[in-house]
C-alpha angles and dihedrals in degrees: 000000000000117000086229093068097039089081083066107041089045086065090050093052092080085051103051084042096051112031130068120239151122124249106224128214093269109052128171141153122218104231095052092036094045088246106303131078104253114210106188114199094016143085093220095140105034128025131195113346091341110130117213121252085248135011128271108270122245098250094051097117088063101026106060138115093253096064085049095058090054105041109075079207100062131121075239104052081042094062093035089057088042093057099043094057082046078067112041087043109073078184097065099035103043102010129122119248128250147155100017115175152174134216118164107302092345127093129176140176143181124229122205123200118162099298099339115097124179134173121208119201128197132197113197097166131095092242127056113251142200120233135195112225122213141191099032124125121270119248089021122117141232104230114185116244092161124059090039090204092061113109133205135032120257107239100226101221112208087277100051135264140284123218128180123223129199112238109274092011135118127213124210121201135183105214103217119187110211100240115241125222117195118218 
């Protein structure tokens, strides 16, 4: 994904984490597909003699639906995996919200849903930052959920935690509390 559209995207994410709906067999989004959805091959949107309400834009032939589908790094791909998280994590779809927070071009926020707990943290800005991280149980972990090729759980000292996130970019964690037997 270009790092052009991942301004956009990154403003999205609260939507697709936070609003129910369903994504349908044609998906596009207007900044990558120059405002219309671009079916390449089909008559999805006309059919016969009809004649569509604009003409075909010029990148059409490298900015369709089809290439999406193909390309893992795709706005497309992006909003499908986010959505996709929004419905393996009860947290995110149906949790409560707390300790949201800004700092510069970073926001995060927990959500809370019976014993599932998970933080989401967003980098809008143009340089990677690091973020304190505060309200979580001491002696708990981060453990990345998103990226999936982020290895490795935070330890939460008794202050919180810092992570670190890319620019553009959004992180995912899953919070885990250690279990404690008493003998």
């Amino acid at each position: 994904m270009r790092s052009s559209h991942r301004c956009a995207v990154l403003i999205g994410i609260i939507a697709l984490l936070n609003l129910r709906f369903r994504i349908g067999r044609v998906v596009a989004v207007g900044g990558q597909f120059g405002g219309q959805a671009q079916v390449v091959g089909t008559d999805a949107f006309t059919a016969g003699s009809a004649k569509p309400f604009r003409p075909v834009s010029d990148n059409a032939g490298t900015h369709n639906v089809k290439r999406a589908l193909a390309d893992p790094n795709s706005i497309l791909s992006f909003y499908k995996t986010m959505l996709r998280l929004r419905n393996t994590l009860p947290s995110i779809a149906r949790g409560d919200y707390s300790n949201a927070k800004v700092d510069g071009s970073v926001m995060s926020f927990q959500r809370r849903y019976e014993d599932e707990r998970t933080m989401v943290a967003i980098n809008y800005g143009t340089a990677s930052a690091t973020m304190d991280i505060a309200g979580l149980p001491a002696g708990a972990a981060l453990d990345p959920v998103y990226p999936a090729d982020v290895a490795g759980s935070i330890p939460v000292r008794s202050a919180g935690a810092k992570i670190t996130i890319d620019a553009q970019s959004v992180r995912v964690f899953r919070v885990s509390v250690a279990s404690r037997t008493n003998y």
